[in-house]
C-alpha positions as CSV (number, residue, x, y, z in Angstrom):
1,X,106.0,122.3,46.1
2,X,103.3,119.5,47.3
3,X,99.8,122.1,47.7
4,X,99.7,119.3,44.6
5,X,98.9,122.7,42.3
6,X,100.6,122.5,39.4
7,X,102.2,119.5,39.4
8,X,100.7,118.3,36.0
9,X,98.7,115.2,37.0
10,X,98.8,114.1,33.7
11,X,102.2,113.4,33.1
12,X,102.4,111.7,36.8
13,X,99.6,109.4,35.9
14,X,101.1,108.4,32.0
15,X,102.8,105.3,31.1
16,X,106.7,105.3,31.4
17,X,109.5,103.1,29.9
18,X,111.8,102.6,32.8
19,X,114.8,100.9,32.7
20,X,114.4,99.4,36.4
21,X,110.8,98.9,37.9
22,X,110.0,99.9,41.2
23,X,110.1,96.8,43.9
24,X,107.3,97.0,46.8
25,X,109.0,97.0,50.4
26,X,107.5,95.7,53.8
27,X,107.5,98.8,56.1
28,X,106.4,98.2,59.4
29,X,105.4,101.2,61.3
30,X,105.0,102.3,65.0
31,X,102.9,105.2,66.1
32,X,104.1,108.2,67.9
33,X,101.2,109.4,69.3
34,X,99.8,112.9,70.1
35,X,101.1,115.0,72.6
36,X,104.3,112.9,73.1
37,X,106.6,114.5,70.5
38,X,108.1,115.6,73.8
39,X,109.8,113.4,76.7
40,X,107.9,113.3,79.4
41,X,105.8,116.1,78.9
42,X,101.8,116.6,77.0
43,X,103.4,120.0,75.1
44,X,102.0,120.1,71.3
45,X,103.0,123.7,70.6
46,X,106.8,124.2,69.6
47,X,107.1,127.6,68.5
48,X,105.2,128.4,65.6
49,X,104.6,124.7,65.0
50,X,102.0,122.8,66.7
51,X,102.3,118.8,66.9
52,X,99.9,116.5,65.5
53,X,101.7,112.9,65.2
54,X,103.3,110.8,63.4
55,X,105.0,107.2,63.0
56,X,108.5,105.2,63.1
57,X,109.2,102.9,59.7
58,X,110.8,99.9,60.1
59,X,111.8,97.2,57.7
60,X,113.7,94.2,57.1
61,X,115.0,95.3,53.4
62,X,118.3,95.4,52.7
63,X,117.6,99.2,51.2
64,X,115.6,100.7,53.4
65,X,116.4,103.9,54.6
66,X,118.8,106.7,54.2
67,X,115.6,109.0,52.6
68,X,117.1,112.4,52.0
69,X,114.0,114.1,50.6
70,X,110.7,113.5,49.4
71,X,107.4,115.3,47.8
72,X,104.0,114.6,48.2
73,X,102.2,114.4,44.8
74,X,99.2,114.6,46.4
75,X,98.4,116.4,49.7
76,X,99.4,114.6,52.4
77,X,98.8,111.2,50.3
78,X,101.2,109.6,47.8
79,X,104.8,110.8,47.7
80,X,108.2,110.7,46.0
81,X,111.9,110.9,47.3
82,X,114.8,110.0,47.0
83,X,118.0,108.3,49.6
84,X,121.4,109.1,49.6
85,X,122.6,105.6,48.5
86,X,121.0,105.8,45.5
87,X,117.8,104.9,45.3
88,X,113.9,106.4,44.6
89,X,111.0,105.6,47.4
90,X,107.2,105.8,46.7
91,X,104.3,105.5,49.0
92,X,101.7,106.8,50.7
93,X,100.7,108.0,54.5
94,X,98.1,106.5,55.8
95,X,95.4,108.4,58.3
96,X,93.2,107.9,60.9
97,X,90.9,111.3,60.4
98,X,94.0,114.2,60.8
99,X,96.2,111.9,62.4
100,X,99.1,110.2,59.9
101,X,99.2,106.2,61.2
102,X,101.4,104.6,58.5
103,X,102.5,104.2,55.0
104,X,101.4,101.8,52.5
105,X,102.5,101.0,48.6
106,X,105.8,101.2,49.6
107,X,108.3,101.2,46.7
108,X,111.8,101.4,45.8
109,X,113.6,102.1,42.7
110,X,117.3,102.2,41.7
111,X,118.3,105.1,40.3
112,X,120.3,104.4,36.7
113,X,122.8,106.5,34.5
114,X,121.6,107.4,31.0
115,X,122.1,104.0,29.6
116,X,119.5,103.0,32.1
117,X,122.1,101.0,33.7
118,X,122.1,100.9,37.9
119,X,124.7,102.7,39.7
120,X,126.5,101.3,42.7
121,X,128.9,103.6,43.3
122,X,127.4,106.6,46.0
123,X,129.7,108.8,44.8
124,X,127.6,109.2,42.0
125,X,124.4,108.8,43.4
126,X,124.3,110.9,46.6
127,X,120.8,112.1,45.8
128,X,120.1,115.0,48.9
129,X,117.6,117.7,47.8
130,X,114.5,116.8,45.4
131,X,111.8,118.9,43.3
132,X,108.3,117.3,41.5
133,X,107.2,119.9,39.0
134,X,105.1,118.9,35.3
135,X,106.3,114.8,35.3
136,X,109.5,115.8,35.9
137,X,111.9,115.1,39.1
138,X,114.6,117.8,39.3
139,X,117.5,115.9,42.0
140,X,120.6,117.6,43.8
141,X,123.7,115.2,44.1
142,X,126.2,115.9,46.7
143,X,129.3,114.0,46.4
144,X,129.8,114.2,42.2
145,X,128.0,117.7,42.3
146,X,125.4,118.1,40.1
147,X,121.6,119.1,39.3
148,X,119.5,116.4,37.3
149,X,116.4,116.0,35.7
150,X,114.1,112.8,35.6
151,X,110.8,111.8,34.1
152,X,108.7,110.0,36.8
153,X,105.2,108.3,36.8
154,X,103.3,106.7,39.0
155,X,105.0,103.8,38.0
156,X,108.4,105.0,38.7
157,X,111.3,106.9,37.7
158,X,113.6,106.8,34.1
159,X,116.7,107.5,33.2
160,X,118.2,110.9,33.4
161,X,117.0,113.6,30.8
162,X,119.7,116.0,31.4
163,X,121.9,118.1,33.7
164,X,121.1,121.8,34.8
165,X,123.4,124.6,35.4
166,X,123.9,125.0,39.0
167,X,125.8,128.5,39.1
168,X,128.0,128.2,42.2
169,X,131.5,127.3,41.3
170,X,132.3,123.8,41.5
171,X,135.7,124.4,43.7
172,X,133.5,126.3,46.4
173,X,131.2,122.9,47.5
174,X,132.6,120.5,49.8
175,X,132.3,117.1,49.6
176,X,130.0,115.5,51.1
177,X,128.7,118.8,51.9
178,X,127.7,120.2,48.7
179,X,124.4,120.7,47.3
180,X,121.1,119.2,49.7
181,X,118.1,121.0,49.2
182,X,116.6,121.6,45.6
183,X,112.8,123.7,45.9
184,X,110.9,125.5,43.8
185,X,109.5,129.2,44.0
186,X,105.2,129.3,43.4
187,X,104.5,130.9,40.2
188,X,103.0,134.1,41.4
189,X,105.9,134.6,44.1
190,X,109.3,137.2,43.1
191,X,111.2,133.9,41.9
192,X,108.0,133.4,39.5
193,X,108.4,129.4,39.5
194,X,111.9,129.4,39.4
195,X,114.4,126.4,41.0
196,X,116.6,127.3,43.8
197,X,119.5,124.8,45.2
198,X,121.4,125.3,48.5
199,X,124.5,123.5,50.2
200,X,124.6,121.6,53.6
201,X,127.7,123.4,54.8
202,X,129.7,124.8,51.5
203,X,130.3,128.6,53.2
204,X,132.2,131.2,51.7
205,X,135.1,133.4,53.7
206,X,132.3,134.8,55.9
207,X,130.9,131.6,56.6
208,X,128.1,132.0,54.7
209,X,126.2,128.8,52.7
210,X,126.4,129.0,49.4
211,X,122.9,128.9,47.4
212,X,121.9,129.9,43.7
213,X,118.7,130.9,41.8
214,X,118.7,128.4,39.0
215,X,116.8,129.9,36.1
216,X,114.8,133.5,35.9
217,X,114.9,137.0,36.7
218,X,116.5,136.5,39.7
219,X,119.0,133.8,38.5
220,X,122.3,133.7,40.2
221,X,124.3,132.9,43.4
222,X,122.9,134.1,47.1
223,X,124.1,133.0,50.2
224,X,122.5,131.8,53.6
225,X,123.4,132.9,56.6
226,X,124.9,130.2,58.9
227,X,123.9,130.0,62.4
228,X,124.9,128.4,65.9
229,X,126.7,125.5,63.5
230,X,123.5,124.2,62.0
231,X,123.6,123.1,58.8
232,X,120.8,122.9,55.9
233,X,119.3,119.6,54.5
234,X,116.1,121.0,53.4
235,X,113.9,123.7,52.2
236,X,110.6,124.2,50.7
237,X,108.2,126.9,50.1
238,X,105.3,128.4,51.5
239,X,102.3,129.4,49.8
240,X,103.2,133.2,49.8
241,X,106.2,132.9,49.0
242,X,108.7,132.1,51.7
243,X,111.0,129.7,52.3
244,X,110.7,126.9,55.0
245,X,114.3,125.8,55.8
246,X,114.9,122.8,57.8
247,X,118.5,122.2,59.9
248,X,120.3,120.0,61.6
249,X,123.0,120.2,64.2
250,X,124.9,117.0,65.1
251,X,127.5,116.9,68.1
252,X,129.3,113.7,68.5
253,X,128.9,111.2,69.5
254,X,125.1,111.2,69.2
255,X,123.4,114.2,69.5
256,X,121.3,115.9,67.0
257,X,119.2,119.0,67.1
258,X,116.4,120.1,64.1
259,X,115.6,124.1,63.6
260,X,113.6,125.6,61.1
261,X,113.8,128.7,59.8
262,X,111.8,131.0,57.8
263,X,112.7,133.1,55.3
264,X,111.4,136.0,53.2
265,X,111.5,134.6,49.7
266,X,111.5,138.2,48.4
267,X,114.6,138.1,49.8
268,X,116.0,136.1,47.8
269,X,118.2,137.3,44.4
270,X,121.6,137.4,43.4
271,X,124.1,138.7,45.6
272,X,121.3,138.9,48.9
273,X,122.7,136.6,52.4
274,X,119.3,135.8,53.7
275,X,118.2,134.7,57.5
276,X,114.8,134.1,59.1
277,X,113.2,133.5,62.3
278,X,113.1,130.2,63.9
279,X,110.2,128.3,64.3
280,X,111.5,125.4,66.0
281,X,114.3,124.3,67.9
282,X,114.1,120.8,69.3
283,X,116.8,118.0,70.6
284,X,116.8,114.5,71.6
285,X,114.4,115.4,74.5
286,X,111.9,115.4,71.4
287,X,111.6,112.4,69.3
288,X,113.4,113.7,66.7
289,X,116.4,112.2,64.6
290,X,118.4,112.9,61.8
291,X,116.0,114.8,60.1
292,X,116.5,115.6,56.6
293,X,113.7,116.2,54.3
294,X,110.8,118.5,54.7
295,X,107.7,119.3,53.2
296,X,104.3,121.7,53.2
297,X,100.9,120.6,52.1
298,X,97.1,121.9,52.9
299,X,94.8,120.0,54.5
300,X,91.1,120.2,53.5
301,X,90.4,121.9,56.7
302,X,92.4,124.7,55.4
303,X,95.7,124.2,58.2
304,X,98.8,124.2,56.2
305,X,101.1,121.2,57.8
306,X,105.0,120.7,57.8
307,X,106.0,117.1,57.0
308,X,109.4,116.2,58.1
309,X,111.4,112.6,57.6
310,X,114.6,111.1,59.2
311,X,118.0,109.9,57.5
312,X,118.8,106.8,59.5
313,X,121.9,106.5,57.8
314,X,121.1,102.2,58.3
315,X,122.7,102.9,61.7
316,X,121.2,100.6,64.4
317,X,121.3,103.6,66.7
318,X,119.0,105.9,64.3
319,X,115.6,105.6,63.0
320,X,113.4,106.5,60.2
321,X,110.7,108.9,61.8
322,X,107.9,110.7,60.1
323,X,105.9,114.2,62.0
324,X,103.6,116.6,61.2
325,X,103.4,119.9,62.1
326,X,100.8,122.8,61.8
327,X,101.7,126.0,61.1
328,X,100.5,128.3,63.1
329,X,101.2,132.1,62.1
């Protein structure tokens, strides 16, 4: 998770050998400024969640775009993710005091096959749901289903290491609604540090989402419990242990809502359907977008803060947005 414990600084700061370098990008950017998350109004309190700002990216690059998820490797600083058409991002947010004005070191990276070779195909490379754990990149695929790990630097990103055992049966994911969130339990929670993955909208006869446990004692397939046709593309944890899903709802031909729900990670084991209450509920009278990657980090103040990013899917009629949240319990 990015509380930037445990992450093992020292295998993000050590040299790499990467078969493709990382290529700055010119991001323009374009404040959103406080108390104007919503239309027309000076509301900063949504919920549970209380508004503090944040910024449009814009660039010329033929790339750009299309972030699924991302981590911060340092809180509420430099960051790693990952877009669905195949590539890695780097970066860092830029402040004024507590307010987030901008990014700067922007980078992108293809991501290669094991031969370090670049993959064009986004069937292969539909990269959704992202952990940063010890130097290592654990990355959810959606279209060619699968659960990867990659050693990453603060140079970049290499080639595959190898492929984890996702649990839930292969026929049971949809495609190109298979697996989009990838987070990890905190060490001292019930899943004691372990990986859990979850699908966008793969639902079983109930229409329940399909999830698993990935590795220890609680290792195995759960299920979440689908609600008023959202579907998940995100989730991380809190620092006590529950988990902070984020969901979208799109209606054609252009509307999109963003809910988040949280859960008790206790919850969570083999065999359990889990729900949670909503903290948020918003729709296109907030300045909101496809939103598709989340994250939680402390600030020194103490205030824990929810990070959330926008697909724009390249679309000319969707952008790449980055808010803050607190939390306020």
């Amino acid at each position: 998770m990015a509380l930037a414990l445990g992450l093992g600084l020292s295998a993000w700061c050590a040299p790499l050998a990467l078969a493709e370098s990382s290529a700055p990008v010119t991001v323009e950017t374009r404040s959103i400024p406080f108390s104007t998350f919503a239309a027309g109004s000076s509301q900063v309190r949504f919920g549970k969640l209380e508004f503090v700002g944040g910024f449009e990216l814009r660039s010329r690059a033929s790339k750009f775009g299309q972030m699924s998820a991302f981590r911060f490797t340092e809180p509420g600083g430099q960051f790693i993710g990952v877009s669905d058409h195949g590539y890695w991002f780097f970066g860092s947010v830029e402040r004024d005091g507590n307010i987030p004005v901008g990014v700067s070191d922007f980078r992108k990276q293809p991501i290669v096959d094991a031969a370090g070779n670049v993959i064009s195909d986004k069937h292969y490379v539909d990269a959704e749901g992202l952990d940063v754990h010890g130097g290592v990149a654990t990355v959810s695929f959606e279209r060619l289903a699968r659960v990867t790990e990659y050693p990453i630097s603060a140079h970049g990103a290499g080639a595959p290491l190898r492929d984890l055992d996702f649990l839930i049966p292969r026929r049971e994911l949809r495609y190109n609604s298979g697996m989009e969130t990838v987070a990890r339990g905190p060490a001292g929670s019930a899943l004691q540090g372990a990986r859990i993955v979850i699908a966008e909208r793969s639902i079983d006869q109930e229409g329940n989402i399909f999830a698993s446990v990935l590795e220890g004692p609680r290792k195995g397939i759960f299920k979440v419990k689908r609600r008023d046709d959202f579907d998940v593309t995100d989730g991380v944890f809190l620092p006590d242990g529950d988990l902070l899903l984020l969901e979208r709802r799109f209606t054609r031909p252009i509307s999109v809502g963003m809910r988040m729900r949280r859960i008790d990670g206790s919850k969570i084991k083999p065999g359990a359907v889990i729900d949670g209450e909503v903290l948020i509920d918003a729709d296109l009278s907030a300045r909101i977008d496809n939103m598709e990657a989340i994250d939680v980090w402390q600030r020194e103040d103490g205030e824990l803060v929810v990070s959330v990013v926008s697909d724009d899917n390249q679309s000319f009629l969707q952008r790449t947005l980055y808010l803050e949240f607190v939390l306020r319990e």
